[in-house]
mmCIF file of the N, C-alpha and C atoms, coordinates in Angstrom:
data_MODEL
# 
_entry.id   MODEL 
# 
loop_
_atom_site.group_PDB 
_atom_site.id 
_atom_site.type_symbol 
_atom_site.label_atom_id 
_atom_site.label_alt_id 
_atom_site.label_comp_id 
_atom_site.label_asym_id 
_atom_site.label_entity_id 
_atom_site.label_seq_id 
_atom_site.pdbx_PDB_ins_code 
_atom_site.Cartn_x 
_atom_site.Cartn_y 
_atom_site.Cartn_z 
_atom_site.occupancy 
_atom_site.B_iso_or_equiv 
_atom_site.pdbx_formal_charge 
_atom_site.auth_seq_id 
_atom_site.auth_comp_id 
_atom_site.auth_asym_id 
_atom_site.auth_atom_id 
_atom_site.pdbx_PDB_model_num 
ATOM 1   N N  . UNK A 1 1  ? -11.677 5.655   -3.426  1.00 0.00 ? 1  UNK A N  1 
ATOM 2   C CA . UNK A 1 1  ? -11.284 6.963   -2.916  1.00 0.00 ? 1  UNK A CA 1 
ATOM 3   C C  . UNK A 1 1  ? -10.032 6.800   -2.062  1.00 0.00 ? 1  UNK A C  1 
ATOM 4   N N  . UNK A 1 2  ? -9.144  7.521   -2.059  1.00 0.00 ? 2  UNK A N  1 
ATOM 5   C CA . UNK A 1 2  ? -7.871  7.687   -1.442  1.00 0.00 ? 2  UNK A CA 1 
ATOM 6   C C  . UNK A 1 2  ? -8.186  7.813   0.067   1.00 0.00 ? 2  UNK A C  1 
ATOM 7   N N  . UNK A 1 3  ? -7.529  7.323   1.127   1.00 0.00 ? 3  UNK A N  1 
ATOM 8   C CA . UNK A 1 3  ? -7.756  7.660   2.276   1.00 0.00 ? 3  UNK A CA 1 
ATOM 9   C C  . UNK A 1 3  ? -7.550  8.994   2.777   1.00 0.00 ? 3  UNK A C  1 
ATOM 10  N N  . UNK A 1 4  ? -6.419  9.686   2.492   1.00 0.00 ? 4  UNK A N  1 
ATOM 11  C CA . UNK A 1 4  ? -6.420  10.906  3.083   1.00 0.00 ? 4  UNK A CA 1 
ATOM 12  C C  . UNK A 1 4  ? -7.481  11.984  2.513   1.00 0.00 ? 4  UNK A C  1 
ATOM 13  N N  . UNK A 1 5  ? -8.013  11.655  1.463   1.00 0.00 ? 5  UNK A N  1 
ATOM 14  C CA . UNK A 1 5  ? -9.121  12.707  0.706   1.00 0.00 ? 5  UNK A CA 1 
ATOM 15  C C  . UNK A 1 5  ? -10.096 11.877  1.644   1.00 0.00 ? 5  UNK A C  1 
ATOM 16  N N  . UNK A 1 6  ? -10.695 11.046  1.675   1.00 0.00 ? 6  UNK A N  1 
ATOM 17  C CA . UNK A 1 6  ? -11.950 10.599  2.514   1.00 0.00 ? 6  UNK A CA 1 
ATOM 18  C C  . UNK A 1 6  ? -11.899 10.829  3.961   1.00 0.00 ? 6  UNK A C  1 
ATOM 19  N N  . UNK A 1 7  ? -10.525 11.055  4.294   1.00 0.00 ? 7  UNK A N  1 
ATOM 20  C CA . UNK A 1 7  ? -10.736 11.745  5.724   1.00 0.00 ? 7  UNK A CA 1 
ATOM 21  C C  . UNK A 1 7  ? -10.722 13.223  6.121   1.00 0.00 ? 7  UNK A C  1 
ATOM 22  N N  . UNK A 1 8  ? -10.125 13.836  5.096   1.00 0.00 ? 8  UNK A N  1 
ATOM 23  C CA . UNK A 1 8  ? -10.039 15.174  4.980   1.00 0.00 ? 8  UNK A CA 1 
ATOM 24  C C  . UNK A 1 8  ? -11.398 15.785  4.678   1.00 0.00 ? 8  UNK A C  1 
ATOM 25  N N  . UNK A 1 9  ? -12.614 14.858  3.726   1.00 0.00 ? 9  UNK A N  1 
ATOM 26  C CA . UNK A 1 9  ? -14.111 15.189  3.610   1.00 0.00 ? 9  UNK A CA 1 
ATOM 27  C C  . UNK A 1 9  ? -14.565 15.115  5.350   1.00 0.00 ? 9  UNK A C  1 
ATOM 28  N N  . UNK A 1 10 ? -14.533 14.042  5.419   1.00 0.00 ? 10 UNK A N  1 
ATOM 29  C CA . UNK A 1 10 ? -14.762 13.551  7.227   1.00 0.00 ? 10 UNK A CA 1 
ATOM 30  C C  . UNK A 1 10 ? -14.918 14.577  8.037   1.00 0.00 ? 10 UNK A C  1 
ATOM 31  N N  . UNK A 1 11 ? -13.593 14.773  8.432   1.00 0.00 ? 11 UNK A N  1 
ATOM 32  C CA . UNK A 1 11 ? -13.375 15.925  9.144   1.00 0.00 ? 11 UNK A CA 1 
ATOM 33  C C  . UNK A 1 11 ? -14.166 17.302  9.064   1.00 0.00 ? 11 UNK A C  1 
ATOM 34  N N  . UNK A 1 12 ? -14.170 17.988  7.477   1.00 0.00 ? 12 UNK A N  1 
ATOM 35  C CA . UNK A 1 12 ? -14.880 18.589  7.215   1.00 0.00 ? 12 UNK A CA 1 
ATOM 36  C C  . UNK A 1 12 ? -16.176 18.634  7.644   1.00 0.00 ? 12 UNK A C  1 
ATOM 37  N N  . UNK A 1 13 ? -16.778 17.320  6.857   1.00 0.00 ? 13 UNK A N  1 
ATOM 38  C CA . UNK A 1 13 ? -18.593 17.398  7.185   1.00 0.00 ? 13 UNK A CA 1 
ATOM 39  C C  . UNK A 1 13 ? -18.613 17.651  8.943   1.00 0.00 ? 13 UNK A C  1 
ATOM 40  N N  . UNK A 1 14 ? -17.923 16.960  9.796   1.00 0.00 ? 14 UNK A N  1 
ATOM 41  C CA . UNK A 1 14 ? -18.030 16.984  10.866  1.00 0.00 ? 14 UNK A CA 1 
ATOM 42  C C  . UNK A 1 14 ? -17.528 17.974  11.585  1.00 0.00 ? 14 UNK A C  1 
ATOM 43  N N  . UNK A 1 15 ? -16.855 19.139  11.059  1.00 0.00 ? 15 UNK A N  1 
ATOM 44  C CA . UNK A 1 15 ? -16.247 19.901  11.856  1.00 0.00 ? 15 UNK A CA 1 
ATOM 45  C C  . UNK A 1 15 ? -15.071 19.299  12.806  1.00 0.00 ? 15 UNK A C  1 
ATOM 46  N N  . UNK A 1 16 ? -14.441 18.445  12.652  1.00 0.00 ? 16 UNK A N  1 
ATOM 47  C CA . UNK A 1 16 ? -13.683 17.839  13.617  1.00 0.00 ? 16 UNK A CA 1 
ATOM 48  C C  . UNK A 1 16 ? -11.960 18.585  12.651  1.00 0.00 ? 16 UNK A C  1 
ATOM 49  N N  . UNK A 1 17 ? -11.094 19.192  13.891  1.00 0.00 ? 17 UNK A N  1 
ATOM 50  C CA . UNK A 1 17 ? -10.095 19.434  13.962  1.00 0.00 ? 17 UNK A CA 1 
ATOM 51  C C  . UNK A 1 17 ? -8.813  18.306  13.248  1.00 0.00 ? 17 UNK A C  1 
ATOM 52  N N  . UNK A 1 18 ? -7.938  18.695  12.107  1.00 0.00 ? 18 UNK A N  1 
ATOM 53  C CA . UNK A 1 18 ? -7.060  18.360  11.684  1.00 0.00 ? 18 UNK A CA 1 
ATOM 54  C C  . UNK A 1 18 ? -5.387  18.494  12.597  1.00 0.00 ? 18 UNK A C  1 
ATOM 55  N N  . UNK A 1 19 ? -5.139  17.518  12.523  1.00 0.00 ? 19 UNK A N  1 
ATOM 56  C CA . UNK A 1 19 ? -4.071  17.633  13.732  1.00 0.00 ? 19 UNK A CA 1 
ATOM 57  C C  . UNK A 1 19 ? -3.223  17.209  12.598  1.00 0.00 ? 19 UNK A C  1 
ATOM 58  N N  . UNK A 1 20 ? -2.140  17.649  12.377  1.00 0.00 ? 20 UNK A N  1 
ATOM 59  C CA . UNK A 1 20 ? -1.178  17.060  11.623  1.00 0.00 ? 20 UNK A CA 1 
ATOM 60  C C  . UNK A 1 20 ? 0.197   16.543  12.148  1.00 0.00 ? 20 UNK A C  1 
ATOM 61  N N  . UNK A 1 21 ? 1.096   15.386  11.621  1.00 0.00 ? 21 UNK A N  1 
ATOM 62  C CA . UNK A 1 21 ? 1.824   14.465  12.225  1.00 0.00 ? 21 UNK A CA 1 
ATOM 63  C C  . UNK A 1 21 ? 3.274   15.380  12.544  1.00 0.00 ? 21 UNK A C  1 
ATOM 64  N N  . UNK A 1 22 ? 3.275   15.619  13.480  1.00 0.00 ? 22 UNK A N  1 
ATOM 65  C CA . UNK A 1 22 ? 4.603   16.503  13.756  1.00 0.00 ? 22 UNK A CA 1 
ATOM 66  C C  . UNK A 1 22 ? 5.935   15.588  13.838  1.00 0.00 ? 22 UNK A C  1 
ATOM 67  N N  . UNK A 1 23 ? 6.088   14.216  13.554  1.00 0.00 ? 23 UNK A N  1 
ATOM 68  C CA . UNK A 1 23 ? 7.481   13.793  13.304  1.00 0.00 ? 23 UNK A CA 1 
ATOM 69  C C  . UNK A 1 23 ? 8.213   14.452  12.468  1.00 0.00 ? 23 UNK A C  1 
ATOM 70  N N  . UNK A 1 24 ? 9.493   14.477  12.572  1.00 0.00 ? 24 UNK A N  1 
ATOM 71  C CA . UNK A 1 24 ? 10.325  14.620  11.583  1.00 0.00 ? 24 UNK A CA 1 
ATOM 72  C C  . UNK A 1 24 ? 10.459  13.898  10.131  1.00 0.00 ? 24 UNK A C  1 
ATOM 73  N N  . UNK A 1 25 ? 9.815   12.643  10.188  1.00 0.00 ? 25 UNK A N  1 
ATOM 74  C CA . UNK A 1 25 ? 10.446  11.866  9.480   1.00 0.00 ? 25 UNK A CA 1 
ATOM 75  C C  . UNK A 1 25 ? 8.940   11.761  8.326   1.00 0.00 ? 25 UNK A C  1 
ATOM 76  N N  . UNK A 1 26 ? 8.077   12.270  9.034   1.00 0.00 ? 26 UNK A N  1 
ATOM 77  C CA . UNK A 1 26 ? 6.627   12.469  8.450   1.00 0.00 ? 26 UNK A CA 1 
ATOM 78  C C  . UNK A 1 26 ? 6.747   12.307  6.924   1.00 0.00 ? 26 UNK A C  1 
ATOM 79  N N  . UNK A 1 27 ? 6.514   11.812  6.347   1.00 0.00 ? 27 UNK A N  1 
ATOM 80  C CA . UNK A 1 27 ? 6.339   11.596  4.483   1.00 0.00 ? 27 UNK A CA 1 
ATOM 81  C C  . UNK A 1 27 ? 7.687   11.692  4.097   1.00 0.00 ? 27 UNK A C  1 
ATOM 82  N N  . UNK A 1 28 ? 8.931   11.231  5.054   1.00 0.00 ? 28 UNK A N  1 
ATOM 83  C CA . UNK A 1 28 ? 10.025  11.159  3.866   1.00 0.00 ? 28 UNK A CA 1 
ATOM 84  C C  . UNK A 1 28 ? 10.817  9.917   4.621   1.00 0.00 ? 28 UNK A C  1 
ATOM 85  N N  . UNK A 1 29 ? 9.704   9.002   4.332   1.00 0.00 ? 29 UNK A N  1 
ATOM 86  C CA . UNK A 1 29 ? 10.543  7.491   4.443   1.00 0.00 ? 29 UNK A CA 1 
ATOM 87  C C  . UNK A 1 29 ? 10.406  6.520   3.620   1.00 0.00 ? 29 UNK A C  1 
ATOM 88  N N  . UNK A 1 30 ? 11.340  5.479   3.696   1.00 0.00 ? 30 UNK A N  1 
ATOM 89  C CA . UNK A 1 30 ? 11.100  4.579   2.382   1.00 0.00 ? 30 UNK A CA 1 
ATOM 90  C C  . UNK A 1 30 ? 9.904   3.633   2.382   1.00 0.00 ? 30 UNK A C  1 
ATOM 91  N N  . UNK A 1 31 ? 8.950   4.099   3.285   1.00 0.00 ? 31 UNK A N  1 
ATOM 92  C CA . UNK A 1 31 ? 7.671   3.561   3.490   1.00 0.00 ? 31 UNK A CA 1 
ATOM 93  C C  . UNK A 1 31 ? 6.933   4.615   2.487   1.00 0.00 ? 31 UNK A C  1 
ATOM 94  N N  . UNK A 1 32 ? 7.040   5.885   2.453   1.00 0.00 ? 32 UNK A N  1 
ATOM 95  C CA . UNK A 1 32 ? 6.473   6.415   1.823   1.00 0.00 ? 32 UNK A CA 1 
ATOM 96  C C  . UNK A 1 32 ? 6.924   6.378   0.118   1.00 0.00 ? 32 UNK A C  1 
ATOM 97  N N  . UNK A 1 33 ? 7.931   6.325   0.178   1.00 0.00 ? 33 UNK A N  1 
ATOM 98  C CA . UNK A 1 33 ? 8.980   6.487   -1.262  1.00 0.00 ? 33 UNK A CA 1 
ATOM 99  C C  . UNK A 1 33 ? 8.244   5.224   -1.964  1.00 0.00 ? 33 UNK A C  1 
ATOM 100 N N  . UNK A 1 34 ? 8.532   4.349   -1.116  1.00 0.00 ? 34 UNK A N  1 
ATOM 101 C CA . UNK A 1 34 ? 7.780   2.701   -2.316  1.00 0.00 ? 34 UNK A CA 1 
ATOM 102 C C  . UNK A 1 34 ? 6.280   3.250   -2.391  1.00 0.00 ? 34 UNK A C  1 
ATOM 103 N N  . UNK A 1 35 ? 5.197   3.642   -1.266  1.00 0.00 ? 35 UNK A N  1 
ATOM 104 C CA . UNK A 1 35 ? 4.253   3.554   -1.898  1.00 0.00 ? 35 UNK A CA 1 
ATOM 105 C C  . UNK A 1 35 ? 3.522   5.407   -2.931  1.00 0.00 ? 35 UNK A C  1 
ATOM 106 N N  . UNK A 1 36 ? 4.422   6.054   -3.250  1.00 0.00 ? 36 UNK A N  1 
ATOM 107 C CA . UNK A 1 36 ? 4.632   6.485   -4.197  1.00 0.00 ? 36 UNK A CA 1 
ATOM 108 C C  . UNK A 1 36 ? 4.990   6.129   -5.569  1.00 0.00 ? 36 UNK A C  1 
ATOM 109 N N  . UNK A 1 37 ? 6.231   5.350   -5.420  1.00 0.00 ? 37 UNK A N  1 
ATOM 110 C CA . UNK A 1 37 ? 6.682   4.654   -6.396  1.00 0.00 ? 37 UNK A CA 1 
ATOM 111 C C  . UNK A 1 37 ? 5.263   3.449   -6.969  1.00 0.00 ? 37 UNK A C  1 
ATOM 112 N N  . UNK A 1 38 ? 4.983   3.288   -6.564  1.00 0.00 ? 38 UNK A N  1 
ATOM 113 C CA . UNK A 1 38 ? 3.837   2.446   -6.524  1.00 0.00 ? 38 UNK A CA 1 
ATOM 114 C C  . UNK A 1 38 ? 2.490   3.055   -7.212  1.00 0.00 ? 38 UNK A C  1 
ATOM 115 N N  . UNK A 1 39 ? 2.244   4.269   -6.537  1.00 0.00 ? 39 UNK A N  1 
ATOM 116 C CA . UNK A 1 39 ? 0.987   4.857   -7.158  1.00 0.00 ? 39 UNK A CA 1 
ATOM 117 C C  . UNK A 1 39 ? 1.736   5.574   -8.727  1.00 0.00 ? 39 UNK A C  1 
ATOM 118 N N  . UNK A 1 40 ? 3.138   5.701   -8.992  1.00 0.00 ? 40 UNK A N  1 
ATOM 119 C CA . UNK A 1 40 ? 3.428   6.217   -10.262 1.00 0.00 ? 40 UNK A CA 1 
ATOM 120 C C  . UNK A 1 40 ? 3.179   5.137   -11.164 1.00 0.00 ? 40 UNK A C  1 
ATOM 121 N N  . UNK A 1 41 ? 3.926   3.833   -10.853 1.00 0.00 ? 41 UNK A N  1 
ATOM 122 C CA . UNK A 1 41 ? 3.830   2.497   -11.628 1.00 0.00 ? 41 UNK A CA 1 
ATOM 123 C C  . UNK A 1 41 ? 2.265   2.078   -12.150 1.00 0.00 ? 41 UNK A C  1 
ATOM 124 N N  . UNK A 1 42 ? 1.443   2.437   -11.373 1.00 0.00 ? 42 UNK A N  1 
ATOM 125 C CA . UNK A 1 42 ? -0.375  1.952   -11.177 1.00 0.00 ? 42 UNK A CA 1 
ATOM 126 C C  . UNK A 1 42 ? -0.415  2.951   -12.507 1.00 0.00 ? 42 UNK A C  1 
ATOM 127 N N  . UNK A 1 43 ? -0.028  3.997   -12.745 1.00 0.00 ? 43 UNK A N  1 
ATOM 128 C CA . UNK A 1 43 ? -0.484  5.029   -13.783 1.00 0.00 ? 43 UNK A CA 1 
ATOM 129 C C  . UNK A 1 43 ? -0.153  4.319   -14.933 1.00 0.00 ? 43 UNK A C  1 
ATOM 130 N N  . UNK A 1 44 ? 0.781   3.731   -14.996 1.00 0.00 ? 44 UNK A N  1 
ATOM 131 C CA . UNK A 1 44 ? 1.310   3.292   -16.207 1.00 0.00 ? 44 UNK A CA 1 
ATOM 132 C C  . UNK A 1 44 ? 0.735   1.389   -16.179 1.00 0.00 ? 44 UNK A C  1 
ATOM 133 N N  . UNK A 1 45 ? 0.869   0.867   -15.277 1.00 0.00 ? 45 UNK A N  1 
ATOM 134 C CA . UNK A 1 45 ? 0.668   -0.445  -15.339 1.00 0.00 ? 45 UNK A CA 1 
ATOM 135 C C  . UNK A 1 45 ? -0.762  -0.517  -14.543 1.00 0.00 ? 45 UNK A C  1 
ATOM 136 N N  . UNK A 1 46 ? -2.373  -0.602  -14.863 1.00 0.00 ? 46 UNK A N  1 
ATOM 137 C CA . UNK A 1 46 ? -3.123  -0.160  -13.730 1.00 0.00 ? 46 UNK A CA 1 
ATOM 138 C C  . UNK A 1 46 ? -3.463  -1.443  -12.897 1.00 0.00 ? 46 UNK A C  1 
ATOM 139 N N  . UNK A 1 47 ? -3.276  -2.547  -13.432 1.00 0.00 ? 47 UNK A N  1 
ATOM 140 C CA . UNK A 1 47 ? -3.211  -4.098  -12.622 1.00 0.00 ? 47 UNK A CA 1 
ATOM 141 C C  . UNK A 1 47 ? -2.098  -4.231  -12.242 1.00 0.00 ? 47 UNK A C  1 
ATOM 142 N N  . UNK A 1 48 ? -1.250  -3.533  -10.961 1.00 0.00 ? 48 UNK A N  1 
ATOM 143 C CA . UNK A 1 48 ? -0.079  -3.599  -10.786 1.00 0.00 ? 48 UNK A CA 1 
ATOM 144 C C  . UNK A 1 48 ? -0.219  -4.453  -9.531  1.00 0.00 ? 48 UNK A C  1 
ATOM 145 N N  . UNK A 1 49 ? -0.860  -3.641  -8.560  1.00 0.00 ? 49 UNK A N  1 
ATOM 146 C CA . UNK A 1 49 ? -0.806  -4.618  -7.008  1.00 0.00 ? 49 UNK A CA 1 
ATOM 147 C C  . UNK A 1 49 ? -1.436  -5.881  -7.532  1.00 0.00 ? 49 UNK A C  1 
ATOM 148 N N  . UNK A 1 50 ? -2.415  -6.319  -8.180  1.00 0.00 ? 50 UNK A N  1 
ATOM 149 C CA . UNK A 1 50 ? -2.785  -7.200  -8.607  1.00 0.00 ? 50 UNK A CA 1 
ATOM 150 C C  . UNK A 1 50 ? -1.772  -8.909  -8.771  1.00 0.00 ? 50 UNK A C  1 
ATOM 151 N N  . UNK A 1 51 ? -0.884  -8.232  -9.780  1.00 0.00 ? 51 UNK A N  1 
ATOM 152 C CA . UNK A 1 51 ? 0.417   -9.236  -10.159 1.00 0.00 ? 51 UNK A CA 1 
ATOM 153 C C  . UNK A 1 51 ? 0.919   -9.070  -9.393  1.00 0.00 ? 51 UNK A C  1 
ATOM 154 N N  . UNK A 1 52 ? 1.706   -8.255  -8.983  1.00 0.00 ? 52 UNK A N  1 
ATOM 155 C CA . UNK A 1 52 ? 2.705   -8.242  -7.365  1.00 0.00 ? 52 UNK A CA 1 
ATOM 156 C C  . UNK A 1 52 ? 2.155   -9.246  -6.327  1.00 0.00 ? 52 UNK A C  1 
ATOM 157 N N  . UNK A 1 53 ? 0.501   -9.025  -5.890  1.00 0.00 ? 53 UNK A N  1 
ATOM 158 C CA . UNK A 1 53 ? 0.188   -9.982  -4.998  1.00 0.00 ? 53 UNK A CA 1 
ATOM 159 C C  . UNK A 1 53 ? -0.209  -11.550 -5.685  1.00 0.00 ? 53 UNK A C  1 
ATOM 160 N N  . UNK A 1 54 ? -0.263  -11.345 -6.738  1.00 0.00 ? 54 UNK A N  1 
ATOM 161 C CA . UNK A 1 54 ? -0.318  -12.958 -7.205  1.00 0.00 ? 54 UNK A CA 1 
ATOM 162 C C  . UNK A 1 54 ? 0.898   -13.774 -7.687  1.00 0.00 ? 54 UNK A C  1 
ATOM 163 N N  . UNK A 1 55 ? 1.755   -12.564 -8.009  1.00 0.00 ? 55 UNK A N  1 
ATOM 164 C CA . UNK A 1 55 ? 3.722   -13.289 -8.124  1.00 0.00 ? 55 UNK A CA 1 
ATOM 165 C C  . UNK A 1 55 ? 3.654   -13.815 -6.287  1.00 0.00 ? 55 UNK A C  1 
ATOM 166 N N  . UNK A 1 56 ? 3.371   -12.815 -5.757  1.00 0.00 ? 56 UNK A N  1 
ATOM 167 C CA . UNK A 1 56 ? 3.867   -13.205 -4.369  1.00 0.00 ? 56 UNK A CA 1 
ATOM 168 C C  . UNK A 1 56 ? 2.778   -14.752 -3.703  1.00 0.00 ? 56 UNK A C  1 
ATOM 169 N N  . UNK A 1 57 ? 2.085   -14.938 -4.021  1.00 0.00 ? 57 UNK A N  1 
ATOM 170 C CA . UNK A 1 57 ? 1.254   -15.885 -3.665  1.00 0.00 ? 57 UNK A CA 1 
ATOM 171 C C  . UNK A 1 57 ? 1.706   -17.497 -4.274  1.00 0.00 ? 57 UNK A C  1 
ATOM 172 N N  . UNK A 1 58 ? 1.898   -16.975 -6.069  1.00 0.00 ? 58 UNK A N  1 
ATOM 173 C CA . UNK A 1 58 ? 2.553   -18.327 -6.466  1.00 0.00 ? 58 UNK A CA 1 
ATOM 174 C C  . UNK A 1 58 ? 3.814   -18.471 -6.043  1.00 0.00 ? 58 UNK A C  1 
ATOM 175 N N  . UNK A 1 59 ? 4.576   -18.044 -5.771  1.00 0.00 ? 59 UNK A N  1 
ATOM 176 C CA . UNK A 1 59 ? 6.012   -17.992 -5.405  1.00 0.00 ? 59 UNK A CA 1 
ATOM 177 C C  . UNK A 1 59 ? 6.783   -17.546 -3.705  1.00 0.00 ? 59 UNK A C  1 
ATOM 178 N N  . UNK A 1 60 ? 5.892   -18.350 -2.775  1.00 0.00 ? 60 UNK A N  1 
ATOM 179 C CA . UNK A 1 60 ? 5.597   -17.807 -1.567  1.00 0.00 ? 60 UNK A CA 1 
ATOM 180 C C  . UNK A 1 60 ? 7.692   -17.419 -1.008  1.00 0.00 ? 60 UNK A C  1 
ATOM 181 N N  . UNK A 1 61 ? 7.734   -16.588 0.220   1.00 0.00 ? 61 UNK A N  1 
ATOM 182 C CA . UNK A 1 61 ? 9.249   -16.086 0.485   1.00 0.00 ? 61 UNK A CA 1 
ATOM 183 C C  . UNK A 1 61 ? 8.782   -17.283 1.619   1.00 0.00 ? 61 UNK A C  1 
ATOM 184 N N  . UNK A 1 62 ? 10.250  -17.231 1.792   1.00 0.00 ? 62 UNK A N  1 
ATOM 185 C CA . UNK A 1 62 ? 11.325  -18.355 2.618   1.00 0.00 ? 62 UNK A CA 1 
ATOM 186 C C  . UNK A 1 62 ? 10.896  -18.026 4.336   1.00 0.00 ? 62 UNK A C  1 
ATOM 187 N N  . UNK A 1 63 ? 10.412  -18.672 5.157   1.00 0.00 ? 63 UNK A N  1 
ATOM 188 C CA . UNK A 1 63 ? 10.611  -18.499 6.375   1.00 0.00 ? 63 UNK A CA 1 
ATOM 189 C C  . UNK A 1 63 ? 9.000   -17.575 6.915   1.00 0.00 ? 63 UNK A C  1 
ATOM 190 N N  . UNK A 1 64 ? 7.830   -17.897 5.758   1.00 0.00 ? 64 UNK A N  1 
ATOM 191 C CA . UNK A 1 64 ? 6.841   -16.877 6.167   1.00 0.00 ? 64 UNK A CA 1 
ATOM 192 C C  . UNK A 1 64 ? 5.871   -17.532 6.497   1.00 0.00 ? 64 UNK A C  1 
ATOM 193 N N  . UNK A 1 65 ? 6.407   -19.019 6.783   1.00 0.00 ? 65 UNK A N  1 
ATOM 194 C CA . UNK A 1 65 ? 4.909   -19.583 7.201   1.00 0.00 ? 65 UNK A CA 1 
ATOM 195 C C  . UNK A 1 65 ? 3.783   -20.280 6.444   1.00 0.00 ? 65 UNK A C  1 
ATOM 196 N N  . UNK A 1 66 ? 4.407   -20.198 5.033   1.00 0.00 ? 66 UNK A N  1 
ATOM 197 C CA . UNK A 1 66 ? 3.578   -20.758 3.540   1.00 0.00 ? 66 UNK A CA 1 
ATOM 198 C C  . UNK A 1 66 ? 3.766   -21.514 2.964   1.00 0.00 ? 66 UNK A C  1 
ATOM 199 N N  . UNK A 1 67 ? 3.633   -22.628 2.732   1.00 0.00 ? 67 UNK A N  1 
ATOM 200 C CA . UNK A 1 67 ? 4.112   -23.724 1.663   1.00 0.00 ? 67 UNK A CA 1 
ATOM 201 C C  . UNK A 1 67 ? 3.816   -23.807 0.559   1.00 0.00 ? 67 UNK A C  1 
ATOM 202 N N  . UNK A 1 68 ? 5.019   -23.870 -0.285  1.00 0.00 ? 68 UNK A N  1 
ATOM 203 C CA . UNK A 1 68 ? 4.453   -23.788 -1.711  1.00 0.00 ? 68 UNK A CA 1 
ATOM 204 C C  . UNK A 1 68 ? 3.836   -25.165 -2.227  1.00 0.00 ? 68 UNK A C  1 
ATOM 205 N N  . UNK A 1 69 ? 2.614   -24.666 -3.175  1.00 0.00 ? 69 UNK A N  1 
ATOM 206 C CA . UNK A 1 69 ? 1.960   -26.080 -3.459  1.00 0.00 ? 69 UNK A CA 1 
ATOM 207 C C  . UNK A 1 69 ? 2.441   -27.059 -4.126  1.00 0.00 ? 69 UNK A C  1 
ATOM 208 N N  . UNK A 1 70 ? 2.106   -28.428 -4.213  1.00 0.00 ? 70 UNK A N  1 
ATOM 209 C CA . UNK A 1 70 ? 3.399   -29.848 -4.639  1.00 0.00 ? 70 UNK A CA 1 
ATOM 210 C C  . UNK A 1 70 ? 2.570   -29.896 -5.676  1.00 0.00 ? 70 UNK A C  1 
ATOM 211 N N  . UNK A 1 71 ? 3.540   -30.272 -6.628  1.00 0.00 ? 71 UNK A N  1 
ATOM 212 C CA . UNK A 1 71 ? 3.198   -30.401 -8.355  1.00 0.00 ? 71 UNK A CA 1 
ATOM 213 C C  . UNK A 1 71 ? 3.416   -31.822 -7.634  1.00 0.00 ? 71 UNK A C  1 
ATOM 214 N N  . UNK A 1 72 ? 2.141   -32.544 -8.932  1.00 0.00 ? 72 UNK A N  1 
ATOM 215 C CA . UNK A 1 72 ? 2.153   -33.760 -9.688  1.00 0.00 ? 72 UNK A CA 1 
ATOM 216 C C  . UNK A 1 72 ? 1.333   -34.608 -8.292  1.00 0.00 ? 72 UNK A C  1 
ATOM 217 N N  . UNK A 1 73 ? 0.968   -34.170 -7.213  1.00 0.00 ? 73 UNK A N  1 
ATOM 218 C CA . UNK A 1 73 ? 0.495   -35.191 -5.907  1.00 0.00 ? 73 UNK A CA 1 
ATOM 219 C C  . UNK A 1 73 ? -1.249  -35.473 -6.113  1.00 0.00 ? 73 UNK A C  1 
# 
């Protein structure tokens, strides 16, 4: 279940007040844009985070604290 639908039930069953995020910047950042882009890609590819987090695991980034594992030891 999506988080904002499981909290929007929440609220409901409980009667508890919806406050909504009064920034400006509220749903139009590139935080939001990728994980859009993301839930479009899942439609079409549905093991998507899947490979993304296992490219990223075999192939760890530079400077994050991870060592990549030694062939042939």
């Amino acid at each position: 279940m999506h988080f904002d639908i499981f909290f929007t039930h929440f609220a409901e069953k409980y009667e508890l007040p919806v406050v909504h995020n009064v920034c400006p910047a509220d749903k139009h950042t590139k935080r939001q844009e990728v994980k859009e882009l993301i839930v479009s890609l899942q439609a079409q590819y549905p093991d998507l985070k899947s490979k993304i987090f296992g490219a990223m695991q075999r192939q760890p980034l530079p400077n994050w604290g991870v060592e990549p594992p030694r062939r042939g030891t």
